[in-house]
C-alpha positions, 0 to 999 in steps of 0.5 A, spaced: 628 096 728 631 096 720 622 095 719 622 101 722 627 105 719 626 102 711 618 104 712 620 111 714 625 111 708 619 110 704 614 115 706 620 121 707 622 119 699 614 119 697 612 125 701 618 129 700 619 130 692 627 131 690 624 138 685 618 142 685 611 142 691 608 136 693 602 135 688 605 140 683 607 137 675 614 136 674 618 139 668 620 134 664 626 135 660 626 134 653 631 135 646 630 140 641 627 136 636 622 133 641 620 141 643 620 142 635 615 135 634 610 138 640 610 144 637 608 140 630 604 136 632 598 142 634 598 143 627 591 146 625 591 150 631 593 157 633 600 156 637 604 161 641 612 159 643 615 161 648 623 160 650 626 162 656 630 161 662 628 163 669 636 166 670 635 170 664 633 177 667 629 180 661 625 172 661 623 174 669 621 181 668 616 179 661 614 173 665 607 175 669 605 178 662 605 172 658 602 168 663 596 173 664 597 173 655 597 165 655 591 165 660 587 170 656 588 166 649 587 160 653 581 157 650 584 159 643 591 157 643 595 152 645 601 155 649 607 152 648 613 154 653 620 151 653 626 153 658 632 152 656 634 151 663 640 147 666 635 144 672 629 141 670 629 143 679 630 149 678 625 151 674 619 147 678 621 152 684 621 158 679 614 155 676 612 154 683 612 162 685 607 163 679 599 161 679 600 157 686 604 152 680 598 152 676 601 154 670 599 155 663 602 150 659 606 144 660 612 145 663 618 143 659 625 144 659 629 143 652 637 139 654 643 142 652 644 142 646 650 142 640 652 147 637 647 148 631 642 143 634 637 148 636 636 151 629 637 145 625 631 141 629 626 148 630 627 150 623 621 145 620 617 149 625 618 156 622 622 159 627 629 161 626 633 161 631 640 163 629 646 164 631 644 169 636 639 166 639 636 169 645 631 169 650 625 171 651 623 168 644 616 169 642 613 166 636 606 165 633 604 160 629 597 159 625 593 153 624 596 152 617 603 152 620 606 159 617 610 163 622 606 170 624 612 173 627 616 172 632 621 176 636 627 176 642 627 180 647 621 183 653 617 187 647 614 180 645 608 179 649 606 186 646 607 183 638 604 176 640 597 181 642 598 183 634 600 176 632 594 173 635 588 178 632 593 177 625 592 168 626 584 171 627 584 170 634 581 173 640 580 173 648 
């Protein structure tokens, strides 16, 4: 019988993941200075940035338009998105409701972070994010690593369009 029930343990844990879908990638949590190398380490490449958060209401409405921006560019581009999110969990399940989970990017979630923390570590990269950071942030950078633009706020994929003929990309 504890045969039984250990082995019943094991498939319920591996067929029932604790966040996300089946099958579905998973969000991995990283800090601000790792979100900033990743965005540097595409250095010779067209970048466009994305911060966000799934609770964040002017995040949910631009949302589908960056999605259909990101899959437009996205053999142009490399698309970097990173949520500020408390719950790597609850971002799986707001990721999972958009293109069956297959989004365009791969999913991170930055870590709670100190004071300062995120403009220190985001500032090699050209992207300020102040003392009044907001979300959505936009940014594009070119393949020299120079910022484009950036912007806060639901006017951003509409800017990112402009951002990305200025680095000399189109769809």
């Amino acid at each position: 019988m504890k045969a039984f029930l250990l082995t019943a343990m094991v498939f319920m844990a591996l067929s029932f993941p604790l966040t996300g879908n089946a099958g579905m990638e998973q969000t991995r949590s990283i800090t601000a200075a790792q979100a900033a190398d990743r965005i540097l380490d595409e250095s010779g490449t067209v970048r466009m940035v994305l911060l966000y958060r799934s609770t964040c209401p002017a995040c949910v409405k631009v949302f589908d338009d960056f999605l259909e921006l990101a899959m437009s560019y996205e053999d142009e581009i490399i698309v970097l998105a990173f949520s500020t999110d408390k719950s790597a969990g609850a971002l799986d399940r707001y990721l999972d409701r958009y293109l069956d989970g297959d989004v365009p990017f791969e999913r991170a979630r930055i870590k709670k972070w100190k004071p300062g923390n995120l403009d220190k570590a985001f500032r090699p990269t050209g992207i300020d994010i102040g003392k009044t950071f907001g979300t959505p942030l936009f940014a594009v950078l070119n393949e020299d690593d120079e910022l484009v633009g950036q912007h806060e706020g639901t006017k951003g994929v509409k800017r990112a369009k402009k951002w990305l003929k200025a680095a000399g990309v189109s769809p």
